[in-house]
VEXKOL-369835 format. One line per field, with one value per residue (C-alpha): residue in one letter; z, y, x. Coordinates in steps of 0.1 Angstrom, whole numbers, plus 5000, padded with zeros to 4 digits. Example, Ala and Ser with C-alpha at 12.3 -4.5 7.8 and 13.67 -1.06 7.14 Angstrom:
residuo a / s .
pz 5078 / 5071 .
py 4955 / 4989 .
px 5123 / 5137 .
//
This chain:
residuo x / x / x / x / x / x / x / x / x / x / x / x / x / x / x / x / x / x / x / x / x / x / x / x / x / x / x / x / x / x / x / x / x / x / x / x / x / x / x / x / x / x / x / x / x / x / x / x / x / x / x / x / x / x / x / x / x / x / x / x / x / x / x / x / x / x / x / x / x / x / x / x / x / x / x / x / x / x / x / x / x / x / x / x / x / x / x / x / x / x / x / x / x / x / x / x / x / x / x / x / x / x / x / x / x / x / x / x / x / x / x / x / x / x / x / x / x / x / x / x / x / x / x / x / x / x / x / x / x / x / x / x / x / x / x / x / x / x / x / x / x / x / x / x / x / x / x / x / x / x / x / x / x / x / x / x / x / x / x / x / x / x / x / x / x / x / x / x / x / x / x / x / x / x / x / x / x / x / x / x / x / x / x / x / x / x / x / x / x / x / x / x / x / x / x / x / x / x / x / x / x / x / x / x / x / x / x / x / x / x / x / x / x / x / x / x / x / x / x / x / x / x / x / x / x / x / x / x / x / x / x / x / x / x / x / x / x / x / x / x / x / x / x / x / x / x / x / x / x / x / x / x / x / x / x / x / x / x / x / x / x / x / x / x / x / x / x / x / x / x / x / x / x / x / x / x / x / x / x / x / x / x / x / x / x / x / x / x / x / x / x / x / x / x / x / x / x / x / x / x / x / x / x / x / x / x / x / x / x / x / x / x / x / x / x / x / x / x / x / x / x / x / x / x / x / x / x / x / x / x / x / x / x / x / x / x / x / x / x / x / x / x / x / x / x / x / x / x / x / x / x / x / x / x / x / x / x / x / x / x / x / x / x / x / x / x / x / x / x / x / x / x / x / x / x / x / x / x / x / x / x / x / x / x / x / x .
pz 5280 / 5268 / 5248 / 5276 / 5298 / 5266 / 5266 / 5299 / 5295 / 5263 / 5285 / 5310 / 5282 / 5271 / 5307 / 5320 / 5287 / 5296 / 5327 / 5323 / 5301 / 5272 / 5239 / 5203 / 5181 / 5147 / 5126 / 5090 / 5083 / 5065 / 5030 / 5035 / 5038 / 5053 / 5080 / 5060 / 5026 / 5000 / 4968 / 4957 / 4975 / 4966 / 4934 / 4934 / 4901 / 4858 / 4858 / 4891 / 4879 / 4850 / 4867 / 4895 / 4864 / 4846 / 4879 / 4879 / 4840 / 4846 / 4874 / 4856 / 4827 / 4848 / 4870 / 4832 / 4820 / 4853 / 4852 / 4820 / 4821 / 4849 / 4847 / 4815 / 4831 / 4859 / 4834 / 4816 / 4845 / 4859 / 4827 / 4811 / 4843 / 4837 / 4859 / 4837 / 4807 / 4790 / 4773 / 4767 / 4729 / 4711 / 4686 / 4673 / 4653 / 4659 / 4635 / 4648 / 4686 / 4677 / 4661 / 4690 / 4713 / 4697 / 4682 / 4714 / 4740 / 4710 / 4708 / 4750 / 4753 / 4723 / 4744 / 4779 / 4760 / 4744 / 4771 / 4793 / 4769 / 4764 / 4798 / 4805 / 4774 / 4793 / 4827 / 4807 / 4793 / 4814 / 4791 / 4799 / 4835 / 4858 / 4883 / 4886 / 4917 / 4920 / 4947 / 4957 / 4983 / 5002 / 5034 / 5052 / 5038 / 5007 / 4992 / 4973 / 4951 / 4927 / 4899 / 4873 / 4880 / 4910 / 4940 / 4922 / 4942 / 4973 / 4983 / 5018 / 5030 / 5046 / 5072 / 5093 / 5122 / 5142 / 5177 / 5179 / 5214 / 5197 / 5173 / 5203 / 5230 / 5223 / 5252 / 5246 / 5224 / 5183 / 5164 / 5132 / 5109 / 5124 / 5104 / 5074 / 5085 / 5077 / 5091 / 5062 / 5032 / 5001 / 4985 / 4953 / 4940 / 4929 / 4893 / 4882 / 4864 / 4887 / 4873 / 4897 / 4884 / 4910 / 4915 / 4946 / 4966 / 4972 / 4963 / 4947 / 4966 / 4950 / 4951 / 4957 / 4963 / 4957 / 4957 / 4928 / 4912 / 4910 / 4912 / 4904 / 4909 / 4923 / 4907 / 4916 / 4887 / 4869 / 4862 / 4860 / 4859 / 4865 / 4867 / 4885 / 4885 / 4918 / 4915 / 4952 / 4979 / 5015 / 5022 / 5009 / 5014 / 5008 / 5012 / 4997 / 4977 / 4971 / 4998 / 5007 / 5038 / 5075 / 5077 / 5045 / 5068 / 5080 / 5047 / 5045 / 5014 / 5023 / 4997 / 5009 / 4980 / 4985 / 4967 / 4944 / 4970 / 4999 / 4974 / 4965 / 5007 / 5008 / 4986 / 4999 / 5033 / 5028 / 5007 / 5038 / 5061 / 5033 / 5033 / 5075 / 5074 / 5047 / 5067 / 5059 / 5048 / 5053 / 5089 / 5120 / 5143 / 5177 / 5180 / 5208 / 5186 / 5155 / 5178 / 5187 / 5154 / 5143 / 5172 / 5158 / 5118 / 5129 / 5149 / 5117 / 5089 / 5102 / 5135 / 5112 / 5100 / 5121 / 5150 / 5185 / 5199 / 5167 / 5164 / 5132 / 5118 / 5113 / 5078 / 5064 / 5079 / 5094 / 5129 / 5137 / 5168 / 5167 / 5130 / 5115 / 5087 / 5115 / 5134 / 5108 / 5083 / 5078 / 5044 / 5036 / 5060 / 5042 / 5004 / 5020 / 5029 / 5002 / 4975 / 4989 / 4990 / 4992 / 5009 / 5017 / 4997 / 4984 / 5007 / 4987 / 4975 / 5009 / 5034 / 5035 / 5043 / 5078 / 5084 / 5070 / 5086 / 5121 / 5118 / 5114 / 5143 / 5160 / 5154 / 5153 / 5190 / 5202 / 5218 / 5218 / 5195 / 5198 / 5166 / 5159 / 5135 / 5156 / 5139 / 5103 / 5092 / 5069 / 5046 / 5042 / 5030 / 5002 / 4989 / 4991 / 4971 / 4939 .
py 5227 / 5263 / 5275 / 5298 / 5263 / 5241 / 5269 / 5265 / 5231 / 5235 / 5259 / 5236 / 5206 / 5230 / 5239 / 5202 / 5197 / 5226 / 5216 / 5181 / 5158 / 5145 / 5160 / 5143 / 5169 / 5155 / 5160 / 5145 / 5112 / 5104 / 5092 / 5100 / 5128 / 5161 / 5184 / 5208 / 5194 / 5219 / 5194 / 5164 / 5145 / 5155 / 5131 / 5102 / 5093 / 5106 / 5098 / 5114 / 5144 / 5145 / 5140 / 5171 / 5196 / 5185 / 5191 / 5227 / 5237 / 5225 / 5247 / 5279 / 5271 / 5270 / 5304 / 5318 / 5309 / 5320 / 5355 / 5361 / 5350 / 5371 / 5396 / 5402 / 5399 / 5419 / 5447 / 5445 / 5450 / 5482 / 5501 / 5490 / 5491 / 5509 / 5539 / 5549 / 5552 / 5519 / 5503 / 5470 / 5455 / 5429 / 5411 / 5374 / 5349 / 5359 / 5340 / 5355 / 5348 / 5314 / 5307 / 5319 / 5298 / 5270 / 5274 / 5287 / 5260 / 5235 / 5246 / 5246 / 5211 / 5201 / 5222 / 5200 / 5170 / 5165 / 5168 / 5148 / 5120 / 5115 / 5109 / 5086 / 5062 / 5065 / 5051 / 5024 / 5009 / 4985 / 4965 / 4957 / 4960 / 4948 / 4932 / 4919 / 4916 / 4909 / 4922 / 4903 / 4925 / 4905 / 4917 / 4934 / 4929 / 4926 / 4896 / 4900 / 4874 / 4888 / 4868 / 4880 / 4893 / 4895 / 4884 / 4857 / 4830 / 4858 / 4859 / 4872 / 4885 / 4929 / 4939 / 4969 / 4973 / 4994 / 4975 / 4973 / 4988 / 5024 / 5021 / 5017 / 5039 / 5071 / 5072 / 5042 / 5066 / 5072 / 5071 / 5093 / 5065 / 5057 / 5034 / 5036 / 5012 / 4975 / 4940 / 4935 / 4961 / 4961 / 4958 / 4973 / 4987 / 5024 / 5030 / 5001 / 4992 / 4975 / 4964 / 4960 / 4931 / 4937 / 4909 / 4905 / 4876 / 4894 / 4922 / 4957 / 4972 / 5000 / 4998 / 5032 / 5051 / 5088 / 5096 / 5075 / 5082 / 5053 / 5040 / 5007 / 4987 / 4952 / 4932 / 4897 / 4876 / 4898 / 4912 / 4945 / 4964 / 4993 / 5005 / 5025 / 5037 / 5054 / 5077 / 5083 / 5060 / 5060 / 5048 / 5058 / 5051 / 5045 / 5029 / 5011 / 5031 / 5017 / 5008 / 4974 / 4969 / 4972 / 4976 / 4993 / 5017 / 4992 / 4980 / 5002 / 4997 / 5004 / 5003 / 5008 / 5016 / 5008 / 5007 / 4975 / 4962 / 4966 / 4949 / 4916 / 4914 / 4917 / 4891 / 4867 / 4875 / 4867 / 4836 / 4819 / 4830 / 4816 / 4782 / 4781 / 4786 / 4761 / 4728 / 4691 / 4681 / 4645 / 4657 / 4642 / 4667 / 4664 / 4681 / 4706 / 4715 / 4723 / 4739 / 4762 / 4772 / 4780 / 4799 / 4823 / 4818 / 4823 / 4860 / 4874 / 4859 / 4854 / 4874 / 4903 / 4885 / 4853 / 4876 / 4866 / 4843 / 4831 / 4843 / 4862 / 4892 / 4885 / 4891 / 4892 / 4867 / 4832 / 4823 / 4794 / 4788 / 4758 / 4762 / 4727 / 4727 / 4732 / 4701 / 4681 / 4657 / 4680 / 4677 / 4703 / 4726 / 4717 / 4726 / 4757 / 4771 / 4756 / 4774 / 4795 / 4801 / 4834 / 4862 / 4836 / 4841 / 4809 / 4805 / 4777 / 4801 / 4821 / 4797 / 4764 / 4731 / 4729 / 4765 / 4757 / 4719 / 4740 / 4766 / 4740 / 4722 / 4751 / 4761 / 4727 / 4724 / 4761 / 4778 / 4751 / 4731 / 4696 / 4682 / 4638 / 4645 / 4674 / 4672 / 4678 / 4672 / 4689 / 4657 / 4657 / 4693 / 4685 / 4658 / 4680 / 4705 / 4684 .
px 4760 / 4763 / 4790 / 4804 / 4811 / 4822 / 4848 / 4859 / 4862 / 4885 / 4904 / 4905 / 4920 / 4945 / 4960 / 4961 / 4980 / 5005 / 5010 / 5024 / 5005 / 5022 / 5022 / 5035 / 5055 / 5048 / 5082 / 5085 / 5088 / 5124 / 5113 / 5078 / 5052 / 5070 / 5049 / 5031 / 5037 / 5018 / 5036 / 5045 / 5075 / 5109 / 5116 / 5143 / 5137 / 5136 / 5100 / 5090 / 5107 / 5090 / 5056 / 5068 / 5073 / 5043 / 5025 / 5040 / 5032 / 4999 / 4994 / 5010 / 4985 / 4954 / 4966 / 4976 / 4938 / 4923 / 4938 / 4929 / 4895 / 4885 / 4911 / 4884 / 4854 / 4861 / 4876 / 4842 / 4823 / 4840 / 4847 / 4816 / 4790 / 4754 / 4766 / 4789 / 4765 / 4772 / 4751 / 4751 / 4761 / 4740 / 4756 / 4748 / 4766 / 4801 / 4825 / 4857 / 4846 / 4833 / 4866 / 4886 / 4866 / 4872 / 4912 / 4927 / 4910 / 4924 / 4956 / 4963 / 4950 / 4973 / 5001 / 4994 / 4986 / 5022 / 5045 / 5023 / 5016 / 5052 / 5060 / 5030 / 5041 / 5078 / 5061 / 5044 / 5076 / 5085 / 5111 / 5142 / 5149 / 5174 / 5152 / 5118 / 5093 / 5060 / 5038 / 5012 / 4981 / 4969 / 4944 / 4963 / 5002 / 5024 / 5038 / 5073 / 5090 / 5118 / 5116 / 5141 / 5177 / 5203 / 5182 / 5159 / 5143 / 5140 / 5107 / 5093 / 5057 / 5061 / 5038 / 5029 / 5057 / 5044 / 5032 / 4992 / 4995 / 5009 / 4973 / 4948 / 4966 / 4986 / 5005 / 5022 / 5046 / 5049 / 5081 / 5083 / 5074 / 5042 / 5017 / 5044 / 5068 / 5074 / 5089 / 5107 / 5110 / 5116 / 5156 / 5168 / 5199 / 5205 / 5203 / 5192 / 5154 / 5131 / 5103 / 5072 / 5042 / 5015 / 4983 / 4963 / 4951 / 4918 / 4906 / 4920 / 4950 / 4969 / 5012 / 5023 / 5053 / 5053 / 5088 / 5092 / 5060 / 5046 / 5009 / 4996 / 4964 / 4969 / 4943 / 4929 / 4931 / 4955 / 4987 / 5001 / 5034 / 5051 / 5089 / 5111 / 5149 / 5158 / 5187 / 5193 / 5204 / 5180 / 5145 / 5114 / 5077 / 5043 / 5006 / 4980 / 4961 / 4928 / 4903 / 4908 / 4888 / 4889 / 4925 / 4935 / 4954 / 4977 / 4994 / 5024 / 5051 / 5089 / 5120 / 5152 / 5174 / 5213 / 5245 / 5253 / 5274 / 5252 / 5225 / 5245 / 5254 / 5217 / 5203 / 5231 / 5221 / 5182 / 5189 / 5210 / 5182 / 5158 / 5175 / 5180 / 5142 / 5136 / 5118 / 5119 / 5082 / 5083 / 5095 / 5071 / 5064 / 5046 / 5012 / 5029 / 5058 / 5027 / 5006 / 5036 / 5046 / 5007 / 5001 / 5033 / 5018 / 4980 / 4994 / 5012 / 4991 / 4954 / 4944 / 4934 / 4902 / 4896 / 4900 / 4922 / 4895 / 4889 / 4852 / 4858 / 4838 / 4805 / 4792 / 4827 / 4850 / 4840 / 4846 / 4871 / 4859 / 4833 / 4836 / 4825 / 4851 / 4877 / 4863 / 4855 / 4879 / 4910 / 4909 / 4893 / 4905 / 4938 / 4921 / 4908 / 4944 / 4963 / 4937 / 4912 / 4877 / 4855 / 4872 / 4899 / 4932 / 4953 / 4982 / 5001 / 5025 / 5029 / 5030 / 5055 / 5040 / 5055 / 5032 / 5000 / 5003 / 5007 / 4980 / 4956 / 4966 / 4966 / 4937 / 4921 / 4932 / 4924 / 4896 / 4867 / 4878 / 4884 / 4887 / 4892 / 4915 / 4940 / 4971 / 4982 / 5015 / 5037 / 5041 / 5000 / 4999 / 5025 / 5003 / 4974 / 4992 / 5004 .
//
């Protein structure tokens, strides 16, 4: 095709779109990136603040060198060009210029170095907060237990919201928080210290939330921290940061800061729900009523690898269908789920018995499957677990 048709055919787009195709105004996302953002996020808290006017002296520094430098060289070059009559100076062994080269560079890093180093040593103290979570990655969502302060014992898994339909078709229609909005978010109190200990079930994801200004690594196998104090009530948002595989653009982070009040309704609120959800393991279920409840656990905690036949991904995640540890003795289908293996996270402290005893039914008794031993109840898990 020559360019003169590929531009008829681009005309051609553009006129079936004006005439009554949909379109999608992008607008900005309330707590999130803004259309045509040229800076950081509008800072909620001391240390973002900090960071956004460091930001800005650093950039008035490096314009101030930049116009200097060149504003030089270029001087040199028109007043002191050949056609003029100038001819150029030798001179070797300067002291004075190998002073200045040296004293003034000094002295600027000294200048940038202060201020910033002061308020990285702030965002590194993480004593004494209010409240403590820890947020576990996991592929491809965030674990949250708070572990110290008003709201201990809550603990909840926060994935990606937005229907998988919106992802693979367009039309389907795209609210303003597309791809950055969450099940259940994140619940702190204004003006209070919340301290954030990040690990990972995995491998590397990154806990990030720009309005607040803070970045941290979520390592398997370790622990890290960070802090924040939000000064202004509403919601704000953020990603993973670090590339965590196939769907490391599905793991959204989402805390919705509220008044003190609003935080203890909160925490009561989620601790009934907690203890209405709380199951009896030395219950006896029927293999229908496990197969049920797994079907629901396998869609929001295991379709992303294993897939919605169950064939996996090959290479990186193992099929379940005809999988021999799936239709063999159960277990050590039960160890695998209760502490991992490989790419395979440790669900003990996710899931509760009564789940992980229904996934494996489920799956167990899905696809081809037909596994001896098809049911796993809740009181089997627990034993596995001590």
């Amino acid at each position: 095709m020559n360019y003169a048709k590929r531009l008829q055919s681009l005309i051609l787009g553009a006129s079936l779109l004006a005439a009554g195709m949909p379109s999608w105004a992008v607008v900005d996302s309330p707590g999130g990136p803004a259309v045509r953002q040229m800076n950081f996020q509008q800072p909620v808290t001391k240390i973002a603040e900090e960071v956004y006017s460091l930001h800005n002296l650093m950039l008035i520094i490096c314009l101030v060198i930049f116009l200097a430098v060149f504003g030089v060289m270029f001087y040199s070059i028109i007043k002191h060009r050949r056609s003029l009559g100038h001819k150029p100076a030798s001179f070797h062994e300067s002291t004075a210029v190998e002073i200045a080269w040296t004293i003034v560079p000094f002295l600027i890093v000294i200048g940038m170095a202060l201020p910033a180093t002061r308020t990285v040593v702030a965002m590194k103290d993480t004593s004494n907060a209010d409240i403590t979570i820890k947020a576990t990655g996991m592929q491809w969502k965030w674990g949250y237990d708070y572990l110290k302060g008003e709201g201990e014992g809550i603990s909840f898994l926060s994935a990606l919201s937005t229907p998988r339909e919106q992802v693979n078709d367009p039309s389907k229609g795209r609210n303003d928080n597309y791809l950055i909005e969450v099940d259940n978010p994140v619940v702190v109190p204004v003006n209070k210290k919340i301290r954030i200990v990040t690990t990972a079930n995995d491998v590397i994801h990154g806990w990030t939330i720009p309005a607040f200004a803070v970045k941290q690594d979520a390592i398997p196998g370790f622990v890290r921290d960070t802090w924040f104090r939000a000064e202004k009530i509403g919601t704000y948002r953020g990603q993973c940061v670090e590339l965590c595989g196939k769907e490391h653009a599905f793991m959204p982070i989402v805390v919705n800061v509220v008044s003190e009040e609003d935080y203890k309704k909160w925490t009561d609120a989620k601790k009934k729900e907690m203890a209405a959800k709380a199951d009896d393991p030395n219950k006896t279920y029927t293999i229908d009523e496990l197969k049920q409840r797994g079907e629901k656990v396998y869609a929001a905690n295991c379709v992303a690898c294993h897939q919605a036949n169950g064939k996996g991904v090959p290479g990186a995640f193992p099929a379940l269908d005809a999988s021999q540890l799936v239709n063999g003795p159960k277990g050590p289908q039960i160890d695998v789920l209760l502490n991992g293996r490989n790419a395979m996270p440790a669900w003990k402290g996710v899931l509760s018995p009564t789940d992980i005893a229904a996934v494996i039914t489920y799956t167990r008794n899905n696809w081809s499957n037909k596994a001896q031993e098809n049911i796993v109840q809740p009181a089997e898990v627990l034993a596995a677990r001590k």
